[in-house]
N, C-alpha and C positions, 0 to 999 in steps of 0.2 A: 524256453525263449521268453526272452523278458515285453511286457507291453510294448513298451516302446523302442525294441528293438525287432516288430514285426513289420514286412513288407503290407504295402496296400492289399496286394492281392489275398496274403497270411488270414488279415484282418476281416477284409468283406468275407472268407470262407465263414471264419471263427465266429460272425455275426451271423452267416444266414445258416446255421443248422440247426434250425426249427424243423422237424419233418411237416408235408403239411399228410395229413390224414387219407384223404380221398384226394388223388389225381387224376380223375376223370374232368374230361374238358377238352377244346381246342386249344395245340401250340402251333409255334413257328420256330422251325432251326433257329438257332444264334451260332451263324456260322463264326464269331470271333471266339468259342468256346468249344465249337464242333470241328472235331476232324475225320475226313472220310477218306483213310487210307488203302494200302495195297503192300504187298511182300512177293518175292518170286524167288527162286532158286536160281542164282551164276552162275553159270560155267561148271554148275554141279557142285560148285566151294561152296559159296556164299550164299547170304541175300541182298537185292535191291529191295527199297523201301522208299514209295514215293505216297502221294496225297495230291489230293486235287484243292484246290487255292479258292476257287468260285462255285456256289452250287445254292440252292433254295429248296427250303420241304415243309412240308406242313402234317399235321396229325392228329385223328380225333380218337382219346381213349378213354373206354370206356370198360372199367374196371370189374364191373357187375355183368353185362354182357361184353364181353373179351372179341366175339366174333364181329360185333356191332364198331369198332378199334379198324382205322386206315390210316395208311400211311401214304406220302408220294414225295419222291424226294426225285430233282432234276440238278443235274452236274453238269457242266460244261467243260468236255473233255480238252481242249483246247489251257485247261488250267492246270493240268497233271505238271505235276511236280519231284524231279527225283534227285535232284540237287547236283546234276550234271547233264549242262545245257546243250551238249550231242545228244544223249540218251534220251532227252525230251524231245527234242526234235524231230526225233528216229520216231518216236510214239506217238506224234501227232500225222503221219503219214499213210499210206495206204497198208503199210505191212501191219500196223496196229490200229489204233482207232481213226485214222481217214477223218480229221475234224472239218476238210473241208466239203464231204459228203455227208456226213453226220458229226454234225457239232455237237453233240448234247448225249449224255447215257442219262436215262430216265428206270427208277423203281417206280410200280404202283402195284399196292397191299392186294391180294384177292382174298387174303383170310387169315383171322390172327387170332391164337390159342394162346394160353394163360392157365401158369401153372405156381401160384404166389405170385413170388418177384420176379417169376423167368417168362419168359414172351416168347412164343415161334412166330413170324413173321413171314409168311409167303407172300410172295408178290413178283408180276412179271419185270425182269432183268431185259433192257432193251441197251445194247452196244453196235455199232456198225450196223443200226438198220435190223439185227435179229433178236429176236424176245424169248426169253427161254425164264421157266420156273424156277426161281428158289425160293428158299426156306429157310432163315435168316435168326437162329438163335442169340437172343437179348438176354440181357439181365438189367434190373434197376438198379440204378450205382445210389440212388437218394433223390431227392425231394425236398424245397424248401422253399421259404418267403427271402428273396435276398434284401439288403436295406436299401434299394430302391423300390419296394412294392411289387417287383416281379415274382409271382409263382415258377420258377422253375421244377424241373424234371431231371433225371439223367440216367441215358442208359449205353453200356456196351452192348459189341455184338462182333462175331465174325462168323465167315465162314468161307470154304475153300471149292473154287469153281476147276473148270477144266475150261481155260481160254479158247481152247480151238473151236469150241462148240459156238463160239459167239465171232466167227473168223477171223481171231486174231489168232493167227497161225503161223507167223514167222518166225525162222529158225534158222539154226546153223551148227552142223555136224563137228564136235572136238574133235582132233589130231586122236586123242586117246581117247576116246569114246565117248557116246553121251552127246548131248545138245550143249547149247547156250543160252538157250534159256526156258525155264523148268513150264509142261505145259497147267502146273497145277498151280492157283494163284489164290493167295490169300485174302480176302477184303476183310479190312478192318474196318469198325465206327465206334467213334467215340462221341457220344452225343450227349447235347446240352438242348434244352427245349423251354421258349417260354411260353406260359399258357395267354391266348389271344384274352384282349381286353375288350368285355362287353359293349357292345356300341351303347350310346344313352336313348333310350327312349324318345 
C-alpha cells in the first residue's frame, strides 16, 4: 500500500512501532481502543457475542516483581451490548445482570504471575452482588511511543467462566433437547493501556 493511499489510523500504527523497552509503570484503559467482550452458545447452534460500551480500569506493572503488578477494572453493566435491543434488554433485568440492583461488575487483581510476555491474572470477579476467583490468562500484543507522546501497552486475554456461579442462571429447555443458552461463557479483552503521566513536582 502506497504512502499516500494509507488510512489515518494505517499511519499512526506505522508511526508508533517503536517498542518501548521496559513497561513498568502506572496506565489507564483507553477505552476508544479497549474492548471487553463476551461469546455464549444459542440454542446450541450458534454464538451471541456482545461487549460492554462504558467501563474505567487502571494498572500498575511491574515487570521485575510480576507479583508487585494490579489490576482493577469497573464496567457498568447497564452498557452490554449485543447488537439486538430485546436481547439487551432481557440482560439488563433480573434474570441476568439486575442493573438496577447492581449496576456495575467490577475486577480487582489479588495476584499476578509472569512468564515473558504471558501474564496470569487473578483477581476477584464481582457480577450481581457475588465475587468469585478467576485467573485470567494475558498475552502482550506490543508496546510503543504513539506520535502523540503516549507510552502505550497492549495486551489479550480470555477466559471461560460457568455463569450460574455468579446467578446469572436463566434458561430455557429446547423442543429437541439442550438449553438456550450455553451456561459456559467466554470473556474476552482486548486491551489498549496508556501509561499515567507524572504529576510535576
Amino acid at each position: 500500500m502506497g504512502l499516500f493511499n494509507r488510512t489515518k489510523d494505517e499511519a499512526v500504527t506505522e508511526a508508533a512501532s517503536v517498542a518501548v523497552a521496559d513497561i513498568t509503570g502506572d496506565y489507564t484503559l483507553d477505552p476508544s481502543h479497549t474492548r471487553i467482550g463476551f461469546s455464549a452458545r444459542h440454542a446450541m447452534v450458534t454464538k451471541v457475542r456482545g461487549h460492554f460500551d462504558q467501563f474505567e480500569g487502571s494498572a500498575h506493572v511491574d515487570t521485575a516483581t510480576p507479583a508487585n503488578s494490579s489490576v482493577t477494572v469497573t464496567i457498568e453493566a447497564a452498557s452490554v451490548t449485543t447488537g439486538n435491543e430485546q436481547r439487551d434488554g432481557h440482560l439488563k433485568t433480573p434474570d441476568f445482570f439486575d442493573i438496577a440492583n447492581y449496576p456495575q461488575i467490577t475486577f480487582v487483581s489479588t495476584n499476578v504471575e509472569r512468564d515473558g510476555s504471558e501474564w496470569d491474572i487473578t483477581g476477584d470477579l464481582t457480577i450481581n452482588g457475588v465475587t468469585k476467583s478467576v485467573t485470567i490468562p494475558f498475552e502482550e500484543t506490543g508496546s510503543a511511543k504513539d506520535p502523540f507522546g503516549n507510552t502505550r501497552v497492549g495486551f489479550e486475554g480470555e477466559v471461560t467462566i460457568d455463569r450460574t456461579e455468579w446467578n446469572l442462571s436463566f434458561n430455557a429447555a429446547l423442543e429437541t433437547g439442550g438449553v438456550l443458552v450455553s451456561e459456559k461463557v467466554k470473556l474476552e479483552f482486548d486491551v489498549s493501556a496508556i501509561a499515567n503521566v507524572p504529576a510535576e513536582a
